[in-house]
C-alpha positions in Angstrom: 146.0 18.2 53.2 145.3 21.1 50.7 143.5 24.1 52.0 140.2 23.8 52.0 138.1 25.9 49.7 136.2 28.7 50.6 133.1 27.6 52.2 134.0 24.4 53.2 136.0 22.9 56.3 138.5 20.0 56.7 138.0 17.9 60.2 140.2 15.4 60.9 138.1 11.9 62.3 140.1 8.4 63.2 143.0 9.6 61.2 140.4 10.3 58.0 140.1 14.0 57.2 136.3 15.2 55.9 135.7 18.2 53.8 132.4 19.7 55.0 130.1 22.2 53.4 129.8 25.2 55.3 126.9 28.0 55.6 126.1 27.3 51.7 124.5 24.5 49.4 124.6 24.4 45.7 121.4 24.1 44.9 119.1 27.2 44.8 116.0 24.7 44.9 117.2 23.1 48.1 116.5 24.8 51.6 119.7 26.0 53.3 120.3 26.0 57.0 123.1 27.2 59.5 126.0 25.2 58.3 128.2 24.0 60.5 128.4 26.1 63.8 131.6 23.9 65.4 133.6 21.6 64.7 132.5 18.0 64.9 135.5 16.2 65.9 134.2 15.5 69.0 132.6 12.7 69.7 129.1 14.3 70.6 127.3 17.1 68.2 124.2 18.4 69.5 121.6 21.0 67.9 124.0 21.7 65.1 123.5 20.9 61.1 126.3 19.0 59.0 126.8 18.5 56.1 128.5 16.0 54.9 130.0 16.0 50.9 132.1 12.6 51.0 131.7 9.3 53.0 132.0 9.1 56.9 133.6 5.9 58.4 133.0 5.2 62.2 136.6 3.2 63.4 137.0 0.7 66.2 136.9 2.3 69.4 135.2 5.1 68.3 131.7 6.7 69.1 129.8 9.5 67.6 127.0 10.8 68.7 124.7 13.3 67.3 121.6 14.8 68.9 118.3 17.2 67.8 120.9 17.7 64.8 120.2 18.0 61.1 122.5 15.9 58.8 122.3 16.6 55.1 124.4 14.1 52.5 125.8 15.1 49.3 124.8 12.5 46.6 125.5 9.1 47.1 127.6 9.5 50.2 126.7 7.3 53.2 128.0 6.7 57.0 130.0 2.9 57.6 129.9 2.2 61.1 132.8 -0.8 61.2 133.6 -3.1 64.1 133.8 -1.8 67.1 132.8 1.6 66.1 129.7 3.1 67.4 127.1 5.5 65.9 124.4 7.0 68.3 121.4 9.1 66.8 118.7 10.9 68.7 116.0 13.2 67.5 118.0 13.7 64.3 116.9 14.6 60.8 118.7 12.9 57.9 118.1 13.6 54.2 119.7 14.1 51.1 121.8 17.9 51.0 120.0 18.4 47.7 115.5 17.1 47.3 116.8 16.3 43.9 119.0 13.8 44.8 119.5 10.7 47.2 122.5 9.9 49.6 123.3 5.9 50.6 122.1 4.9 53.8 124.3 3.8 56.5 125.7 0.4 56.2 126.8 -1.2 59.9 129.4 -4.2 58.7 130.3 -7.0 61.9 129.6 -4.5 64.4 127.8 -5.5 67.9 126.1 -2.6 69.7 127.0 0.0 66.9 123.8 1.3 66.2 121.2 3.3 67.9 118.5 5.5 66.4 115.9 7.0 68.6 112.9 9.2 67.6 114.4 10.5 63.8 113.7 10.7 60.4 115.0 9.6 57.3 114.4 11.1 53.7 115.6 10.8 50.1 117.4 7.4 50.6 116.5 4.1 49.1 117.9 1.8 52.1 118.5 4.1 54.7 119.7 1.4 57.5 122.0 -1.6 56.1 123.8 -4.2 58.2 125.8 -7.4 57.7 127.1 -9.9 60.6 126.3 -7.2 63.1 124.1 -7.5 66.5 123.0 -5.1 69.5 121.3 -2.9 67.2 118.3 -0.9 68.9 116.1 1.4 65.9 113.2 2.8 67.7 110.5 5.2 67.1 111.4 6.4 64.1 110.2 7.6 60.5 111.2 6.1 57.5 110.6 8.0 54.1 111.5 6.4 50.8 111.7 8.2 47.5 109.1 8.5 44.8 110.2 5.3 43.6 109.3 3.3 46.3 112.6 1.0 46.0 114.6 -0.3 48.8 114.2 -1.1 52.0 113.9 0.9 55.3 116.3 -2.0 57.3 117.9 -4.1 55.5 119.4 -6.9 57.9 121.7 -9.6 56.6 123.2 -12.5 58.7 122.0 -10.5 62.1 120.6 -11.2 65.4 119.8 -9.1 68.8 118.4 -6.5 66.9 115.5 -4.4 68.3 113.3 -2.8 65.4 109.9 -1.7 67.2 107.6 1.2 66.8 108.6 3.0 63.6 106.6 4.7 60.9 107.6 3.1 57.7 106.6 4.4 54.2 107.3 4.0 50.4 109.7 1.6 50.0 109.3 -1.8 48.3 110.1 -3.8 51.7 109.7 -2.3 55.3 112.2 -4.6 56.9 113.8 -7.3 54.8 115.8 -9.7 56.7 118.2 -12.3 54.5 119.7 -14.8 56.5 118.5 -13.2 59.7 115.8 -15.6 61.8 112.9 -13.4 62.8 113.3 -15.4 66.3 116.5 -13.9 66.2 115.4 -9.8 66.3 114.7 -9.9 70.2 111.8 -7.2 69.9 109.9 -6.4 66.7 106.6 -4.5 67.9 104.4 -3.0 65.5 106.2 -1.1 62.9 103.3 0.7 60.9 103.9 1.2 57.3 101.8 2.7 54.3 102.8 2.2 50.8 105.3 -0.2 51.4 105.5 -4.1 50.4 106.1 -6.0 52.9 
């Protein structure tokens, strides 16, 4: 691995190493924050802020866990959570590094119990939570904020089942929760999600 560039860190996750911005953003528009404080390869980060400039991939058998943390994402990067991986987020802000911009969601692919969001918020992304062939998802109390654009979807669920979506605030975005292949009878719990500006 080269050195890493002033500024910036290299952590080594699931055999993947991840160059992270430190104490500094580009953009002079954007509002700053602490950078990273410590290293997050551990599996748990709590009331810290990240920020990630390329793509993170959760492996099988791993778990990462963030908590009352803010996670900023350079353009167009995203979070995979893979089989057998797990990502757990609580009371966490995620949003695009820079307001001009928009980062790529995360994308769960054949997973079962890989995902849990409790009580955070999502900004500047046009489909913030993807899945395919994945189940045991729980996205609770939340708030979803699309872009001026009002594209996307908040959850996008394709080929899915044991999902609980319930209780989350849901604006600007073309669809709140669009399900392809997925049987509503197969989302175990879908209590009211409210949503304003938003499709369907």
């Amino acid at each position: 691995v080269t050195q890493s560039p002033p500024g910036y860190t290299d952590s080594i996750i699931g055999g993947l190493t991840y160059r992270i911005l430190k104490d500094q953003w580009d953009c002079e528009d954007c509002e700053g924050g602490e950078g990273l404080r410590q290293a997050y390869t551990a599996s748990l980060v709590q009331d810290d802020s990240v920020h990630f400039v390329s793509d993170l991939t959760v492996p099988n058998g791993q778990t990462y866990q963030y908590e009352r943390s803010v996670l900023r994402f350079a353009e167009n990067t995203k979070i995979t959570v893979e089989a057998g991986g797990k990502l757990i987020l609580k009371n966490c802000r995620l949003e695009a590094a820079c307001r001009h911009q928009k980062w790529s969601g995360i994308e769960i692919v054949g997973a079962t119990g890989g995902f849990t969001v409790h009580t955070s918020t999502f900004r500047d992304c046009e489909t913030p939570v993807r899945a395919l062939n994945s189940s045991g998802m729980v996205i609770t109390n939340n708030a979803f904020i699309g872009t001026r654009s009002c594209l996307g979807s908040a959850v996008s669920l394709t080929n899915c089942s044991d999902w609980d979506i319930s209780y989350n605030n849901i604006a600007n975005f073309a669809e709140g929760i669009s399900t392809r292949e997925t049987f509503t009878s197969a989302i175990n719990n879908m209590k009211p999600n409210r949503t304003a500006n938003t499709g369907t």
